[in-house]
C-alpha positions in Angstrom: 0.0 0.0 0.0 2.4 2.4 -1.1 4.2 2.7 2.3 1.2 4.3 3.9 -0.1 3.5 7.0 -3.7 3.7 7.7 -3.7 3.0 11.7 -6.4 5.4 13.5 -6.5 4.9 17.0 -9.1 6.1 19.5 -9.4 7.3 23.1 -12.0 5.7 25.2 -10.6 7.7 28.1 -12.5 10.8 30.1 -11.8 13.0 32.4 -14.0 13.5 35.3 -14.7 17.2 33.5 -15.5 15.6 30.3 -17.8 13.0 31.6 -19.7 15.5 33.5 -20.0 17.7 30.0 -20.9 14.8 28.6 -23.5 13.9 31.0 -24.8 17.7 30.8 -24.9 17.7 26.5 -27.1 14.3 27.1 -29.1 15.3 29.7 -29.8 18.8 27.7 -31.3 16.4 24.7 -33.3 13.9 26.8 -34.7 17.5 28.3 -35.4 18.7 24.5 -36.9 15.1 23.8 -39.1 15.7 26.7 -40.2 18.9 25.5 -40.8 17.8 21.6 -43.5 15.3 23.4 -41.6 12.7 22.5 -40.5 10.5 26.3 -36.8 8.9 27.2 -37.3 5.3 26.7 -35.3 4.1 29.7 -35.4 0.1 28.7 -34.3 -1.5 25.4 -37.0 -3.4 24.1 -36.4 -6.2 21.3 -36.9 -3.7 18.5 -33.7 -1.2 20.4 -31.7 -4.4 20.5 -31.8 -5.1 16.8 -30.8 -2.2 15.8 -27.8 -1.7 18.0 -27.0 -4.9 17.2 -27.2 -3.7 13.2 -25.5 -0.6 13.8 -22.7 -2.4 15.1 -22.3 -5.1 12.6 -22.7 -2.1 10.4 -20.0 -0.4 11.6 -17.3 -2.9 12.8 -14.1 -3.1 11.8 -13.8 -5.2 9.1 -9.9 -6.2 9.9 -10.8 -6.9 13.6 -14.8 -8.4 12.9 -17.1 -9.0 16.0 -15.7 -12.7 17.6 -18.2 -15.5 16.7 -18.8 -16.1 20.2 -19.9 -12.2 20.9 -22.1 -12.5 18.1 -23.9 -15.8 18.9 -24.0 -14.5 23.2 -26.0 -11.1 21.5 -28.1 -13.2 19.8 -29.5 -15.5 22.6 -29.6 -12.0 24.4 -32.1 -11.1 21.7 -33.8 -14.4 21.5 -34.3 -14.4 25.8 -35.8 -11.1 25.4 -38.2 -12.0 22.8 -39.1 -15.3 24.9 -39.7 -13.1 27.6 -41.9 -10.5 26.0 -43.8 -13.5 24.7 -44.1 -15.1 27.9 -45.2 -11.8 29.2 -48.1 -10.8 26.9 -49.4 -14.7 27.6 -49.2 -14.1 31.6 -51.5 -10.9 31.0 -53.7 -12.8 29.1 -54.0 -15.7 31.8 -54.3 -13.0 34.6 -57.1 -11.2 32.4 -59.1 -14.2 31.9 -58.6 -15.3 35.6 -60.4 -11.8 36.3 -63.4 -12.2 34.4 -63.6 -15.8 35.8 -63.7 -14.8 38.8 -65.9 -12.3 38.1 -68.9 -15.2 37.3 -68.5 -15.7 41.3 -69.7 -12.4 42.2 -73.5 -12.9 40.5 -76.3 -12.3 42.5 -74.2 -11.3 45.4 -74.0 -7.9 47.3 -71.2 -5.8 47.1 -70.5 -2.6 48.5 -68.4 -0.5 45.9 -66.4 2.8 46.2 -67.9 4.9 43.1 -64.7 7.6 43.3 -66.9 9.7 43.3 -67.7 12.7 46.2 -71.2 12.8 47.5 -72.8 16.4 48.3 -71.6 16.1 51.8 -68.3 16.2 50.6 -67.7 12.0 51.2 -66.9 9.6 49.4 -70.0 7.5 47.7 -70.1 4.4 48.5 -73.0 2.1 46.3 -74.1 -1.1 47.7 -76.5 -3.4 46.3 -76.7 -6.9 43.9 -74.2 -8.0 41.1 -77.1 -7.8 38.2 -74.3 -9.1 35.6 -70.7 -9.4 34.1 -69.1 -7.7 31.7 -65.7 -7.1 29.7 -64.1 -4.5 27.7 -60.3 -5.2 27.2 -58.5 -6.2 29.8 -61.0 -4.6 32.8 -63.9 -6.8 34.0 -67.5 -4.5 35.2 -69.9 -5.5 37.4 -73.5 -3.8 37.3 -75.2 -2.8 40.0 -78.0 -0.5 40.1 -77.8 -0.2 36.4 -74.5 1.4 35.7 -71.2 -0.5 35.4 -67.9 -0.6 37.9 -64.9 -1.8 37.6 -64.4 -4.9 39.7 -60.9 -2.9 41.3 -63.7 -0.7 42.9 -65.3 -3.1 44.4 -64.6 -2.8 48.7 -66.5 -6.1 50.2 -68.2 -9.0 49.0 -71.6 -10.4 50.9 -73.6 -13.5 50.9 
């Protein structure tokens, strides 16, 4: 190559100034993300993995290439994650369902619930009266009582 060396060599290293500027400069844009509505994502999901994980095959140094070993250890990183989000979404699911199951139980029984709600005397209103029926929208199981629907997390006691 014509006698010319193309070494480039980099410095990892900071001062305890430089870090602080640095943690200033990328506190400053997580503050301007903020503002932009956008939010910090403060977890990498799956789809924050694989791109990292492109960018740097994308970038590596193509006389010094990522080790086989590195490479197969980030993907089972990616594939654990996925198997967890998986396993995650499925648990909601179960717990859901478990909820409106559970729900069936509290037919024809009284229940005293806490509406959230402030009466004119300035307390809180409490309804109490008979399960009429069951009901489901998303994730959230109602209860009717009285004719209008609560969600059973409202619900303070349960009575034969």
């Amino acid at each position: 190559m014509d006698g010319i060396s193309n070494t480039f060599s980099l410095n990892t290293t900071q001062t305890t100034a430089e870090k602080f500027r640095t943690k200033m400069q990328a506190d400053a844009v997580n503050n301007g993300l903020k503002k932009d509505g956008r939010e910090v994502v403060k977890t990498m999901g799956k789809d924050e993995f694989l791109k990292l994980l492109i960018t740097q095959l994308q970038h590596q140094d193509p006389t010094n290439p990522m080790e086989d070993r590195e490479f197969i250890a980030q993907m089972a990183q990616f594939s654990s994650l996925e198997q967890m989000l998986t396993m995650n979404n499925n648990m909601e699911k179960v717990l859901s369902n478990m909820s409106f199951s559970s729900s069936y139980d509290l037919l024809g029984r009284n229940v005293t619930i806490d509406t959230n709600e402030l009466g004119s005397d300035g307390e809180m209103k409490i309804i109490e009266g008979m399960v009429e029926s069951v009901s489901r929208n998303g994730n959230e199981s109602y209860i009717r009582v009285g004719g209008s629907d609560y969600p059973m997390s409202q619900i303070l006691s349960v009575q034969n």
